[in-house]
PyMOL Python script that loads the backbone (N, CA, C, O; Angstrom):
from pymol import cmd

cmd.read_pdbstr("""\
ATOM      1  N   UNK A   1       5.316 -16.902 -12.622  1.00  0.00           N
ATOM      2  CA  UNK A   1       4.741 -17.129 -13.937  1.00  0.00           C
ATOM      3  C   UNK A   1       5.004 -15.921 -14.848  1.00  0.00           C
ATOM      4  O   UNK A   1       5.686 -15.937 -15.873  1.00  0.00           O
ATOM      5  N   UNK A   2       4.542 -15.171 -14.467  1.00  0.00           N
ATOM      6  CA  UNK A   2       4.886 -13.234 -15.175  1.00  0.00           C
ATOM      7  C   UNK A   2       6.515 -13.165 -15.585  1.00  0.00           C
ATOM      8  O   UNK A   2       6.930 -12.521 -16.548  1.00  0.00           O
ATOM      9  N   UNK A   3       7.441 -14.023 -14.585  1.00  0.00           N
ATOM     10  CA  UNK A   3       8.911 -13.956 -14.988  1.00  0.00           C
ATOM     11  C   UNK A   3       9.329 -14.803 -15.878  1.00  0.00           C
ATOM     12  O   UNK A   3      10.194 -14.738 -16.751  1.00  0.00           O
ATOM     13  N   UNK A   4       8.760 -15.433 -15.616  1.00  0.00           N
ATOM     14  CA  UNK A   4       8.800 -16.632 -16.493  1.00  0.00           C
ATOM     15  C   UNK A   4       8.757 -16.539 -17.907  1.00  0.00           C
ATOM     16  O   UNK A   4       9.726 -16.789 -18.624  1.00  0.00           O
ATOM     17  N   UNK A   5       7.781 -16.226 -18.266  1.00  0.00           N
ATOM     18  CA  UNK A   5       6.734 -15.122 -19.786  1.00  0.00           C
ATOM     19  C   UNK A   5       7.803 -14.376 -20.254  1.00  0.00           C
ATOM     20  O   UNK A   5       8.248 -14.534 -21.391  1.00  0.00           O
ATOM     21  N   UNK A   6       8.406 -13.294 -19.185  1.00  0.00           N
ATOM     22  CA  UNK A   6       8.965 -12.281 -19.922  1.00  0.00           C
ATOM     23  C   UNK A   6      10.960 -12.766 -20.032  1.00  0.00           C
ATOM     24  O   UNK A   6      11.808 -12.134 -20.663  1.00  0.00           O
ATOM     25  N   UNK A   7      11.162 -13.905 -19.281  1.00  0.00           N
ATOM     26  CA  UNK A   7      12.540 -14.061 -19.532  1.00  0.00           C
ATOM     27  C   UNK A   7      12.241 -15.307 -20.568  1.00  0.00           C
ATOM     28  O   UNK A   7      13.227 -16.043 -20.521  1.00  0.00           O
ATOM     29  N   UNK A   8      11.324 -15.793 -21.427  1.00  0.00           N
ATOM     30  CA  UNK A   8      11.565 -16.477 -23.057  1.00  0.00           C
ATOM     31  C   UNK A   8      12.009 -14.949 -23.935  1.00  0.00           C
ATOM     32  O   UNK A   8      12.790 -15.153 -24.864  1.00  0.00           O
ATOM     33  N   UNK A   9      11.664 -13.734 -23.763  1.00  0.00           N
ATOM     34  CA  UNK A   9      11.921 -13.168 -24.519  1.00  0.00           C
ATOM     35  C   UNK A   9      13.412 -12.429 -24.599  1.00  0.00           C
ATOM     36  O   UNK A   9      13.698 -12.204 -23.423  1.00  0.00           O
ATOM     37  N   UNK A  10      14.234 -12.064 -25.247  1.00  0.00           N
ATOM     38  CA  UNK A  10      15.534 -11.551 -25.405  1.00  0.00           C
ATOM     39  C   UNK A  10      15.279  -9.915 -24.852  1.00  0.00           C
ATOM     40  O   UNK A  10      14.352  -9.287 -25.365  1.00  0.00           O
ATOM     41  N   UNK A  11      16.000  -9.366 -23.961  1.00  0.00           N
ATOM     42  CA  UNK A  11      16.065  -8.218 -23.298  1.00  0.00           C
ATOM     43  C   UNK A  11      16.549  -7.454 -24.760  1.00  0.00           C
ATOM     44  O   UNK A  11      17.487  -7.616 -25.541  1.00  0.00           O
ATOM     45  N   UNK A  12      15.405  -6.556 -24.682  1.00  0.00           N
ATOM     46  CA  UNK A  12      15.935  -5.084 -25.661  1.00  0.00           C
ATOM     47  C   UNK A  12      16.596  -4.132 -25.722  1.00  0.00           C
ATOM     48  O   UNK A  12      16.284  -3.048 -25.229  1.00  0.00           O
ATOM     49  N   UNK A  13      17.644  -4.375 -26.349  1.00  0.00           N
ATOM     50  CA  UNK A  13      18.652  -3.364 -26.551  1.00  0.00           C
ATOM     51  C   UNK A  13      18.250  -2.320 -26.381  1.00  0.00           C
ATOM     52  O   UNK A  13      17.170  -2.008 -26.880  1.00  0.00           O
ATOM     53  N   UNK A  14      18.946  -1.469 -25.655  1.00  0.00           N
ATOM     54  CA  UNK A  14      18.545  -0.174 -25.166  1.00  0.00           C
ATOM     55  C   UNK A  14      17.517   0.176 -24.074  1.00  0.00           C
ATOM     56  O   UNK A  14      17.155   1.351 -24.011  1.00  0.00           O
ATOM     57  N   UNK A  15      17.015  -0.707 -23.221  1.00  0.00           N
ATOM     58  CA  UNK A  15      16.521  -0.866 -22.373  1.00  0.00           C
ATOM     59  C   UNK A  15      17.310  -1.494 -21.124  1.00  0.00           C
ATOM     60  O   UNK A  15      18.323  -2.157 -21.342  1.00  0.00           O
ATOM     61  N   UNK A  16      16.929  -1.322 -20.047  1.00  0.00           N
ATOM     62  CA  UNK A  16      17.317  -1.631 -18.640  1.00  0.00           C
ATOM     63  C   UNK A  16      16.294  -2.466 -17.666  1.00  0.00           C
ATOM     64  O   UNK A  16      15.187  -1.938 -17.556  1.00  0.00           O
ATOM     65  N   UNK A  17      16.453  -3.445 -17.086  1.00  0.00           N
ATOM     66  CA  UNK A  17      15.533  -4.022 -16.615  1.00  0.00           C
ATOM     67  C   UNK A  17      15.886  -4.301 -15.238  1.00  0.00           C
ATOM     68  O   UNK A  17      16.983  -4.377 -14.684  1.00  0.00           O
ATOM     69  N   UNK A  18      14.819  -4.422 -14.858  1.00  0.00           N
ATOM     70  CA  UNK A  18      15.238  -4.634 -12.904  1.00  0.00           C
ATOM     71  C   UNK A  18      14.244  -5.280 -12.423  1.00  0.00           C
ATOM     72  O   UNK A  18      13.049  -5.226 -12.715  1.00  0.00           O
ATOM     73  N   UNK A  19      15.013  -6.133 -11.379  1.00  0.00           N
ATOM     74  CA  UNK A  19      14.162  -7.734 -10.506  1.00  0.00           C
ATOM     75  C   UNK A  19      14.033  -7.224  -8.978  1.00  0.00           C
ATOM     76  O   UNK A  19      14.767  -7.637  -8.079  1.00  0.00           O
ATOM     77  N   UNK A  20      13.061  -6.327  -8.811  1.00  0.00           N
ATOM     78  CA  UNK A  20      12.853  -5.953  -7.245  1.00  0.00           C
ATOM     79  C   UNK A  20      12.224  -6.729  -6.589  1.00  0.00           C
ATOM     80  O   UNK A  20      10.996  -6.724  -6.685  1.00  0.00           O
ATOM     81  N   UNK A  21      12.997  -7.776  -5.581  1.00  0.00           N
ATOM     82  CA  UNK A  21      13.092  -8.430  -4.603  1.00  0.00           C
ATOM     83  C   UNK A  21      11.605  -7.712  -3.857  1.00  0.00           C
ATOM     84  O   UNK A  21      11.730  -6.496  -3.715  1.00  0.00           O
ATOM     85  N   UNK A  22      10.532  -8.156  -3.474  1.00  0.00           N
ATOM     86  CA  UNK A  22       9.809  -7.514  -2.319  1.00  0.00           C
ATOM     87  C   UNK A  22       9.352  -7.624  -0.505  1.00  0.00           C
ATOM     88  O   UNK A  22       8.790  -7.147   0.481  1.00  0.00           O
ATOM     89  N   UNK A  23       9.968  -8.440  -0.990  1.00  0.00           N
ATOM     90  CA  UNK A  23      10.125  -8.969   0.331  1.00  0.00           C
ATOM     91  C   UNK A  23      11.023  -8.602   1.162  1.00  0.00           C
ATOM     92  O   UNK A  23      10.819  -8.325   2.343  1.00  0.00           O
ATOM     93  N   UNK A  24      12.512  -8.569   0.349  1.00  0.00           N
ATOM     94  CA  UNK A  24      13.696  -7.945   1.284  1.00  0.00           C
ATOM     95  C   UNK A  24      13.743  -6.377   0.986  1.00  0.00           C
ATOM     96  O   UNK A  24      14.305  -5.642   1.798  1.00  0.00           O
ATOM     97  N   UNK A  25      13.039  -5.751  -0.411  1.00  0.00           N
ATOM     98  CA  UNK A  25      12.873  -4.317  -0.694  1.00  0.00           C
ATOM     99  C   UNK A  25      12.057  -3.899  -0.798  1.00  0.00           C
ATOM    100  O   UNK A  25      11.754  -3.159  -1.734  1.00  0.00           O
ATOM    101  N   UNK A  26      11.037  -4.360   0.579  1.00  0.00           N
ATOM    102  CA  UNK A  26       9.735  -3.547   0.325  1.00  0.00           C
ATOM    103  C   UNK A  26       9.812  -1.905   0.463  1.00  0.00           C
ATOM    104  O   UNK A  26       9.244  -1.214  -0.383  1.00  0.00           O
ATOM    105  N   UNK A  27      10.357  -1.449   1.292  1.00  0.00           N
ATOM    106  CA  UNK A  27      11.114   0.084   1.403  1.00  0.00           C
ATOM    107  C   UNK A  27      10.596   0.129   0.251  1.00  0.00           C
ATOM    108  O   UNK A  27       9.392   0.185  -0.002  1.00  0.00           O
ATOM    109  N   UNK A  28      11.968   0.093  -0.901  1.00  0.00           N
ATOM    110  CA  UNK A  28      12.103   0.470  -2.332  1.00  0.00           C
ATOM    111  C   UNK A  28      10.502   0.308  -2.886  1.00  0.00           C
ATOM    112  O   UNK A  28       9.770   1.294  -2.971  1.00  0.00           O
ATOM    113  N   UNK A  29      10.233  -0.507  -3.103  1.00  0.00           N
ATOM    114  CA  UNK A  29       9.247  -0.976  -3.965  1.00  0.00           C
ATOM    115  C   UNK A  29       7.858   0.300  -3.065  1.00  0.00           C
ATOM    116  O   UNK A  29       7.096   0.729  -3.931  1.00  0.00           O
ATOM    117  N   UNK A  30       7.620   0.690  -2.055  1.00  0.00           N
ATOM    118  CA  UNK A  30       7.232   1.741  -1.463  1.00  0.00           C
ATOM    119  C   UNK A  30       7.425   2.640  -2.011  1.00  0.00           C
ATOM    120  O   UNK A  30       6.341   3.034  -2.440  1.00  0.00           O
ATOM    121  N   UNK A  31       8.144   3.236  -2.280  1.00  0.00           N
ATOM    122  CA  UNK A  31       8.600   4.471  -2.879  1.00  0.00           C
ATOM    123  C   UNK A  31       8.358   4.595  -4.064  1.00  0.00           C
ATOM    124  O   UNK A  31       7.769   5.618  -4.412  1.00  0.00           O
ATOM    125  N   UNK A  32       8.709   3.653  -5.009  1.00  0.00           N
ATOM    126  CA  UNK A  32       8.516   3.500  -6.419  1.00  0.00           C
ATOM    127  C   UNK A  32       7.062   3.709  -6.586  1.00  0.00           C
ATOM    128  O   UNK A  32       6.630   4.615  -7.299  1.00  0.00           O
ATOM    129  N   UNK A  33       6.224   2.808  -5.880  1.00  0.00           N
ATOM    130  CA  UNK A  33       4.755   3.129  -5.913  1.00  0.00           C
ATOM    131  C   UNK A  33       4.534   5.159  -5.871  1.00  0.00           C
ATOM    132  O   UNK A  33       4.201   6.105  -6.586  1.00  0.00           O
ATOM    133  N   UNK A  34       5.024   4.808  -4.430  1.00  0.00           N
ATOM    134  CA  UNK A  34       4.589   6.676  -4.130  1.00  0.00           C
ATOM    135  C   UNK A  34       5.058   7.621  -5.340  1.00  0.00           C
ATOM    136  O   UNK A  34       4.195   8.277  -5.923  1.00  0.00           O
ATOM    137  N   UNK A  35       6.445   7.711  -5.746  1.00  0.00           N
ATOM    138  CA  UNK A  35       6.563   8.456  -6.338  1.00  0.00           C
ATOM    139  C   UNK A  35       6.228   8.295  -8.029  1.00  0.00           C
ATOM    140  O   UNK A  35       6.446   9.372  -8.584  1.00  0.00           O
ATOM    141  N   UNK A  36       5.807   7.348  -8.883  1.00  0.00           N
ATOM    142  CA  UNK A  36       5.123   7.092 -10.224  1.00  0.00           C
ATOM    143  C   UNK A  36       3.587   6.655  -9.762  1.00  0.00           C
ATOM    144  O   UNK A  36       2.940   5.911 -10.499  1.00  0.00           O
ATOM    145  N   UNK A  37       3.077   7.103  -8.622  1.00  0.00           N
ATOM    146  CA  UNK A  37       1.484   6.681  -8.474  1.00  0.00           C
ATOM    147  C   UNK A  37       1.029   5.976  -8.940  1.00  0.00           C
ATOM    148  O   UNK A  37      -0.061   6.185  -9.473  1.00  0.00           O
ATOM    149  N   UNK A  38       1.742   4.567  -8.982  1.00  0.00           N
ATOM    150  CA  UNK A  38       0.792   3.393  -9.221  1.00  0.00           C
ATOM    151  C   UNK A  38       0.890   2.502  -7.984  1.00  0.00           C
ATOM    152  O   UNK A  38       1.816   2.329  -7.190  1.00  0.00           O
ATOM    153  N   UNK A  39      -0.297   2.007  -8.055  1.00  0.00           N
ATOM    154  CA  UNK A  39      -0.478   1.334  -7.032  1.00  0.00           C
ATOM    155  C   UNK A  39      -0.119  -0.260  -7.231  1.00  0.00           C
ATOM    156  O   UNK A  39      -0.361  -1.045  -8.147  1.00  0.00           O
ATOM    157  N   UNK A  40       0.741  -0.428  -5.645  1.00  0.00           N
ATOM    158  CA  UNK A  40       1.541  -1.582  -6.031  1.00  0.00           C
ATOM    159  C   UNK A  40       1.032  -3.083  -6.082  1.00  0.00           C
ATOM    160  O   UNK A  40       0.363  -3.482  -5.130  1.00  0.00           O
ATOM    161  N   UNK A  41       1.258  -3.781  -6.943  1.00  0.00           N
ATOM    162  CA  UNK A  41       0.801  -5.110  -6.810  1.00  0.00           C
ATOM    163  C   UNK A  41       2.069  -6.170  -6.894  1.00  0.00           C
ATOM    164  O   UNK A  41       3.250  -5.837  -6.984  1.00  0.00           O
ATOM    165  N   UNK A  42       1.685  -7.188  -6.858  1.00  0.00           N
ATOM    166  CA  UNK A  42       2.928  -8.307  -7.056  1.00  0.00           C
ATOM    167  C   UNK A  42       2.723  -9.746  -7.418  1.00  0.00           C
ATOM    168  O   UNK A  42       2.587 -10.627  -6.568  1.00  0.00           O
ATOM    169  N   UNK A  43       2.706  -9.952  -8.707  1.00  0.00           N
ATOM    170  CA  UNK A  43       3.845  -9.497  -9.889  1.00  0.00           C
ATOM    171  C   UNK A  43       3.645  -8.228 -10.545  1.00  0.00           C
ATOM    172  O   UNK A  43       2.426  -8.078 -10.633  1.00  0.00           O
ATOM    173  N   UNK A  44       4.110  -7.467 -10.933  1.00  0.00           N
ATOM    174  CA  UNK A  44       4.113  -6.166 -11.471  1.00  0.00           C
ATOM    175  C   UNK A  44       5.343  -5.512 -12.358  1.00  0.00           C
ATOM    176  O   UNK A  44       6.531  -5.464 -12.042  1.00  0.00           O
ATOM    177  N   UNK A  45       4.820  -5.105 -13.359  1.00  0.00           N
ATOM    178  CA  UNK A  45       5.564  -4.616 -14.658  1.00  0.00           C
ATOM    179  C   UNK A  45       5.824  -3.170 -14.649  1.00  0.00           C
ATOM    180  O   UNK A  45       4.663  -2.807 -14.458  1.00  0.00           O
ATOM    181  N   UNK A  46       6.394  -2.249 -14.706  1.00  0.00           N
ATOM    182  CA  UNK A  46       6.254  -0.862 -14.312  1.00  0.00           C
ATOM    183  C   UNK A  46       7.369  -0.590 -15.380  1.00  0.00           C
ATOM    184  O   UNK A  46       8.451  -1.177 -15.369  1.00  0.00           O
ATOM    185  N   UNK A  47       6.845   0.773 -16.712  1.00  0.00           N
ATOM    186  CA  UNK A  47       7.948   0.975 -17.249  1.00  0.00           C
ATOM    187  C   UNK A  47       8.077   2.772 -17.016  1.00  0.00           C
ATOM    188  O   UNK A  47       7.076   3.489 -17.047  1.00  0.00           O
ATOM    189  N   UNK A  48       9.182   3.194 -16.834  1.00  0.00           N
ATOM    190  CA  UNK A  48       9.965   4.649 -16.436  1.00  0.00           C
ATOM    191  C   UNK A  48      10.711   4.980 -17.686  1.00  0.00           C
ATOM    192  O   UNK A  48      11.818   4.620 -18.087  1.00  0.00           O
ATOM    193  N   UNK A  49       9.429   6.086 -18.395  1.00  0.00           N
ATOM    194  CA  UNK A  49      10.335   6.814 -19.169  1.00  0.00           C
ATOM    195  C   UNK A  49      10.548   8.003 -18.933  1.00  0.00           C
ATOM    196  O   UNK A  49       9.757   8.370 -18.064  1.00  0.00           O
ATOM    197  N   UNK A  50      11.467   9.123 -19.378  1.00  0.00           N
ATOM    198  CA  UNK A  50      11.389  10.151 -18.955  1.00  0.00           C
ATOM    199  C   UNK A  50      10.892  10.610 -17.984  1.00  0.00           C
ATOM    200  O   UNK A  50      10.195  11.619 -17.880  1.00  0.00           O
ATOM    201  N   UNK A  51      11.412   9.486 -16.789  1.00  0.00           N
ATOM    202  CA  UNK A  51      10.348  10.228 -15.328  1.00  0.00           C
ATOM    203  C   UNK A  51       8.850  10.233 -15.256  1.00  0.00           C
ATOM    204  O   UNK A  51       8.215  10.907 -14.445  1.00  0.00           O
ATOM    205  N   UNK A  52       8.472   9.659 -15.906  1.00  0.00           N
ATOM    206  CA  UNK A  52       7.307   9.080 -15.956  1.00  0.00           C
ATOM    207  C   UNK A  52       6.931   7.990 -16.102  1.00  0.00           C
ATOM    208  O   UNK A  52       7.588   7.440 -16.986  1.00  0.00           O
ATOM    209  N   UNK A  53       5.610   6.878 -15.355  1.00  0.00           N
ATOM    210  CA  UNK A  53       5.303   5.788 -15.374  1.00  0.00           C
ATOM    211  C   UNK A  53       4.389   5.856 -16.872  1.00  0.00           C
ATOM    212  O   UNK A  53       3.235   6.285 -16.886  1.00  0.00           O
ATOM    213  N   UNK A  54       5.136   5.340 -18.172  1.00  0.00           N
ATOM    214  CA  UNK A  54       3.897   4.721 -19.194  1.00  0.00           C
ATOM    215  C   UNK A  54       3.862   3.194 -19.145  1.00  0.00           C
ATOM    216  O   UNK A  54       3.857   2.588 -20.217  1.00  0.00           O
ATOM    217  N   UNK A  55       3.838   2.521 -17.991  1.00  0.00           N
ATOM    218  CA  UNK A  55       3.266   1.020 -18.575  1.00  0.00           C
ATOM    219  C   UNK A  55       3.381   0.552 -17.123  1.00  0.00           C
ATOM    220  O   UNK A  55       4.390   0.492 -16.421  1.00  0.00           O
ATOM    221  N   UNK A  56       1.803   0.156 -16.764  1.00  0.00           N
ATOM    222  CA  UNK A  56       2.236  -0.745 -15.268  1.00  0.00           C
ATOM    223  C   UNK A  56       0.864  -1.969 -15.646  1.00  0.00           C
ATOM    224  O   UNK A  56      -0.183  -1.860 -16.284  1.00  0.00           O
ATOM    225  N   UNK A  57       1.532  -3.152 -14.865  1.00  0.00           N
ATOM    226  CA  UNK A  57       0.717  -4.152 -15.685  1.00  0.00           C
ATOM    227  C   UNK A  57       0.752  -4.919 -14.316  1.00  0.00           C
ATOM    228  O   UNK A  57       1.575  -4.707 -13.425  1.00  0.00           O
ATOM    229  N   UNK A  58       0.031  -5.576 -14.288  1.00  0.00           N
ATOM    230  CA  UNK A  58       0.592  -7.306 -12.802  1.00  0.00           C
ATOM    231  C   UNK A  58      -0.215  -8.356 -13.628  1.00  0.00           C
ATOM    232  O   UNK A  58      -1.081  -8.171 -14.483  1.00  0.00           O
ATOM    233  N   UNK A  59       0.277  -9.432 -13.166  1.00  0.00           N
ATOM    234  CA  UNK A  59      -0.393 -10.830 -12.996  1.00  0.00           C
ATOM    235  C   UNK A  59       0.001 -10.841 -14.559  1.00  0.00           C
ATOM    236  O   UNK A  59       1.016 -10.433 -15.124  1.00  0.00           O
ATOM    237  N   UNK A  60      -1.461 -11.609 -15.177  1.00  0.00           N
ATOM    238  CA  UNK A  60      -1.108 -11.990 -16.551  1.00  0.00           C
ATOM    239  C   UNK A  60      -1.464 -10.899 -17.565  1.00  0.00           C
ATOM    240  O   UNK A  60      -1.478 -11.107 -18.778  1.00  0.00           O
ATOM    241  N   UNK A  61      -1.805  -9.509 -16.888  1.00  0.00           N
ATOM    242  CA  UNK A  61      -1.625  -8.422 -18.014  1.00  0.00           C
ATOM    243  C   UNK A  61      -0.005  -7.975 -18.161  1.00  0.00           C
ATOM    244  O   UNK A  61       0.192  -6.842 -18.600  1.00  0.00           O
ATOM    245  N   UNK A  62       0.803  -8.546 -17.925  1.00  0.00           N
ATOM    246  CA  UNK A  62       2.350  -8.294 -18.475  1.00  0.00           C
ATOM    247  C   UNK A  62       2.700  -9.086 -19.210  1.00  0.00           C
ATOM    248  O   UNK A  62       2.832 -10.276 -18.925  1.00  0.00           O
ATOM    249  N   UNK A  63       2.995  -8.404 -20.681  1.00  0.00           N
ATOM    250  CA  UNK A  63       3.226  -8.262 -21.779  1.00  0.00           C
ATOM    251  C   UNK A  63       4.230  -8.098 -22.432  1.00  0.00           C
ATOM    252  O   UNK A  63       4.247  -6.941 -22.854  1.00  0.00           O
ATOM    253  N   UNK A  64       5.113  -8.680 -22.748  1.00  0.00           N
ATOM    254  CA  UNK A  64       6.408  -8.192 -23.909  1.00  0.00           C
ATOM    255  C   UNK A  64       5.928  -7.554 -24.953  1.00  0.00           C
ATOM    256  O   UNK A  64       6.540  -6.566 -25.359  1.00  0.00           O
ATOM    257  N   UNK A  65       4.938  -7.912 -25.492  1.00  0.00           N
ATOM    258  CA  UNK A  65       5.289  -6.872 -27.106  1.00  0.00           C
ATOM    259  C   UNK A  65       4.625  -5.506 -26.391  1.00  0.00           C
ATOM    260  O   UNK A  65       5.019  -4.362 -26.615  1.00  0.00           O
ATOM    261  N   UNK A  66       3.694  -5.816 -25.617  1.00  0.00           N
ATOM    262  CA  UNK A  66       3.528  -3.974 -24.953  1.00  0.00           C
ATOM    263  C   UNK A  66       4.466  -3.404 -24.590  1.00  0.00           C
ATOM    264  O   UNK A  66       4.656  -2.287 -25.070  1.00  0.00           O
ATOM    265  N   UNK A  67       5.503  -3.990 -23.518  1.00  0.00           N
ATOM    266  CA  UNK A  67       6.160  -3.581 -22.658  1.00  0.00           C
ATOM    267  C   UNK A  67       7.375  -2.795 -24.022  1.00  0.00           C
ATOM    268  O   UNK A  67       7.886  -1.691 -23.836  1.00  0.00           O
ATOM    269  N   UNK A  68       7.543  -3.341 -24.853  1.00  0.00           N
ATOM    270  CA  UNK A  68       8.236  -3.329 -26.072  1.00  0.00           C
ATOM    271  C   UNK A  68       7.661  -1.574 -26.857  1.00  0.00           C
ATOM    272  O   UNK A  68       8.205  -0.542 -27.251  1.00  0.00           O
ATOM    273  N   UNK A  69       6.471  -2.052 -26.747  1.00  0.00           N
ATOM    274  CA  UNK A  69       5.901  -0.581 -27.760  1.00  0.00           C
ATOM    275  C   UNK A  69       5.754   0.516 -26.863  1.00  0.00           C
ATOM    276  O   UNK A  69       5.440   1.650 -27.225  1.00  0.00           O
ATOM    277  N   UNK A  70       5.966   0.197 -25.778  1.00  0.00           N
ATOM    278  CA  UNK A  70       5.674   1.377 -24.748  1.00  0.00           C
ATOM    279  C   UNK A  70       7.229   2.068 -24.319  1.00  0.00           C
ATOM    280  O   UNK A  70       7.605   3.241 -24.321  1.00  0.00           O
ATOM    281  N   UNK A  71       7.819   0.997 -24.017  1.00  0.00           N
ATOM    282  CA  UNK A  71       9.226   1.368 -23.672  1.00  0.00           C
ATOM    283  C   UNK A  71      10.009   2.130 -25.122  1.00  0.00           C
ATOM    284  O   UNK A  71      10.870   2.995 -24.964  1.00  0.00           O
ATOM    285  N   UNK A  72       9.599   1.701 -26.414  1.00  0.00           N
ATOM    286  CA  UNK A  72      10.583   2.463 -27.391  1.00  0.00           C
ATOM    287  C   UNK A  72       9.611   3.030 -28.189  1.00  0.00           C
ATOM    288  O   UNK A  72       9.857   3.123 -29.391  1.00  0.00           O
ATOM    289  N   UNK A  73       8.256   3.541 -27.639  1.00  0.00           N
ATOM    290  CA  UNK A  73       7.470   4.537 -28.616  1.00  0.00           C
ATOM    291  C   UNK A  73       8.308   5.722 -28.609  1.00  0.00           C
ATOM    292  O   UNK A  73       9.483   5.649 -28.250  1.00  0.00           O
ATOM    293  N   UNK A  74       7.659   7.038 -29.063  1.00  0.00           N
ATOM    294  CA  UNK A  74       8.670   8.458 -29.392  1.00  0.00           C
ATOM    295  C   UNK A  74       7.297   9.319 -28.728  1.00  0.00           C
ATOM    296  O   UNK A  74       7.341  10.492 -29.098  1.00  0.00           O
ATOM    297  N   UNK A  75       6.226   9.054 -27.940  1.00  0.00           N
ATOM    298  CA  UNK A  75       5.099   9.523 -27.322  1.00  0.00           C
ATOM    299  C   UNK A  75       5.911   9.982 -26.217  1.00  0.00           C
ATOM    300  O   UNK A  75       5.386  10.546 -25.257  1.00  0.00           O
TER     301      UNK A  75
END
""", "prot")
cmd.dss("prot")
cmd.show_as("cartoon", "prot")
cmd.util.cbc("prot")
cmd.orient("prot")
């Protein structure tokens, strides 16, 4: 449902997006947790700027126009 939501919207230029499998990459998806300290859920939104986690969301708190103002603020 969460993928669903966010693929009506057109991917933003200048952004990068990624579909982590969890089941076959739980490893990965491990790590990602450990190292941006959020704790993992699934469905889950996680945005990496500058090496830092500003936006982690699951279920129906994932958001395009957030994911939008968070990913291209200048904060």
């Amino acid at each position: 449902m969460a993928l669903n939501r966010l693929e009506k919207f057109e991917t933003p230029a200048g952004a990068d997006f990624y579909y982590l499998d969890l089941i076959t990459y739980r490893n990965i998806s491990n790590a990602v947790a450990e190292i941006f300290d959020v704790y993992h859920e699934s469905p889950q939104a996680i945005i990496i700027k500058n090496g830092t986690c500003v936006y982690n969301e699951s279920h129906s708190g994932i958001n395009m126009e957030e994911i939008m103002q968070e990913a291209f603020s200048t904060n």
